[in-house]
C-alpha positions in Angstrom: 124.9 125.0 92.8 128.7 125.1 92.6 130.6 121.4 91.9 132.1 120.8 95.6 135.4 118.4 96.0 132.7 115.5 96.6 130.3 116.2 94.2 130.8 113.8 90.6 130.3 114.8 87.6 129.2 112.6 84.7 132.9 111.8 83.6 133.9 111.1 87.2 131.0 108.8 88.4 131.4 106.7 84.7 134.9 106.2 85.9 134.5 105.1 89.0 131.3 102.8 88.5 133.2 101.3 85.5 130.3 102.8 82.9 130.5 104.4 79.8 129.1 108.2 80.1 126.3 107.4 77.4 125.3 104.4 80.0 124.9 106.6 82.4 122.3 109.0 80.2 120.8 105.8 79.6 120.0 104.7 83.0 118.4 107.8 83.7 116.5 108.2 80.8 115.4 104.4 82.1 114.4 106.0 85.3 117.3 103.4 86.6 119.2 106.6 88.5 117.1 109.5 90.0 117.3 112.8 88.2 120.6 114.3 89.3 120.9 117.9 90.9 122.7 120.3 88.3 124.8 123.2 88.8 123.9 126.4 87.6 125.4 125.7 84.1 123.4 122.8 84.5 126.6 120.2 85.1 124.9 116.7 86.4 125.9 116.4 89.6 126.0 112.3 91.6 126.8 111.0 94.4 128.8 107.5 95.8 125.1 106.5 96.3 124.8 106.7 92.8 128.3 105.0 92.2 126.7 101.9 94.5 123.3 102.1 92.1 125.4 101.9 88.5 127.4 99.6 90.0 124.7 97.1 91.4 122.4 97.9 87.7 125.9 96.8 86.1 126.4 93.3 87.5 122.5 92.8 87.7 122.6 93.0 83.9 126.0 91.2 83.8 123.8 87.9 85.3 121.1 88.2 82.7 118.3 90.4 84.7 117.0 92.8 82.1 116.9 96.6 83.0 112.8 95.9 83.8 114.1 93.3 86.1 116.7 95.7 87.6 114.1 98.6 87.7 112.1 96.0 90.1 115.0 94.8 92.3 116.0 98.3 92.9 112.4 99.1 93.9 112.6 96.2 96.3 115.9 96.9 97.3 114.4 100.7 98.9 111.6 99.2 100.2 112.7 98.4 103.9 109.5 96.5 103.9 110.1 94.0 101.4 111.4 90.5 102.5 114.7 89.0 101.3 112.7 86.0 99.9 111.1 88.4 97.5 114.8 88.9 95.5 115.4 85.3 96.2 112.2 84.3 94.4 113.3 86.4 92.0 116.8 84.8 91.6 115.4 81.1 91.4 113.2 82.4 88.6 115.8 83.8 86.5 117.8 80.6 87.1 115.3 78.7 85.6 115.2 81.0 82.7 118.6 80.6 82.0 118.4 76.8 82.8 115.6 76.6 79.7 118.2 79.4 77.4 121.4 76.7 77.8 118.8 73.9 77.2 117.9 75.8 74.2 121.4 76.5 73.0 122.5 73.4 73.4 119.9 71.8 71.5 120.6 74.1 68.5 124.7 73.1 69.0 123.6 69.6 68.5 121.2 70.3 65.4 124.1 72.3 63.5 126.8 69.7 64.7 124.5 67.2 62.9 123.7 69.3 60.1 127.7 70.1 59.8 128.4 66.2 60.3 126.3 65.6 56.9 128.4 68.3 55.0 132.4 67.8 53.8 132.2 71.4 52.5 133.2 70.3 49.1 131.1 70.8 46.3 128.0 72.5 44.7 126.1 74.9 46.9 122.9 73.5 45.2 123.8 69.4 47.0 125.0 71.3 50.5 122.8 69.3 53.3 123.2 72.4 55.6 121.3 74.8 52.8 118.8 71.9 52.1 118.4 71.5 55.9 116.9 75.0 56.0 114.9 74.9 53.5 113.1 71.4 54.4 110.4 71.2 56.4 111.9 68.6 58.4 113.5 69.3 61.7 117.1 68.5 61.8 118.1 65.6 65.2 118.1 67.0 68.1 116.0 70.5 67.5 112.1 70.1 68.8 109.5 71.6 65.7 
């Protein structure tokens, strides 16, 4: 197969989908991107189609879906018979996942914000409150056990 005017290459389609080439191995290894044709001296050869699929596996990852997630979406996505409420299930519920992560977060924030509050980050590493913290059994404010 001979590379026509059209055709990308691997260097090409990374610099229009905004990839790094090694992402784009990735994603195929992944079975994120269908096996490419090659050329005869075995040159991957895409497509804008596959531009459109980096490109959607790029900001899917950018709001938290992991590349399972994406593999899943992209299978609902090609199936004509699948219902929009399907992917907007599936948005609600990672919502909610990130909903419980920032809860999370936050509540370690507070627990070191307390546990830096007790500390003037003067003295002996053997009185520090933030060392003894950790080592206690006792939950610092703030942090669930």
């Amino acid at each position: 197969m001979k590379i026509s005017d059209k055709a990308l290459t691997i260097k090409k389609i990374a610099q229009k989908a905004g990839v790094g080439i090694e992402a784009i191995r990735f994603y195929e290894r992944k079975s994120l991107l269908h096996k490419p044709n090659r050329t005869a001296s075995g040159y991957r050869i895409f497509s804008d189609q596959d531009v459109k699929r980096i490109r959607f596996i790029k900001k899917a990852q950018e709001l938290g879906f992991s590349l399972a997630e994406i593999k899943e979406l992209l299978s609902l996505k090609n199936n004509s018979l699948t219902a929009r409420h399907d992917v907007y299930q599936k948005s609600l519920q990672k919502i909610e996942l990130i909903k419980e992560k920032i809860e999370n977060l936050q509540r370690i924030k507070n627990s070191l914000e307390h546990l830096v509050g007790c500390c003037k980050g003067e003295g002996r590493i053997e009185e520090c409150p933030i060392i003894e913290a950790f080592e206690s059994d006792i939950t610092p404010k703030g942090e669930k056990s």
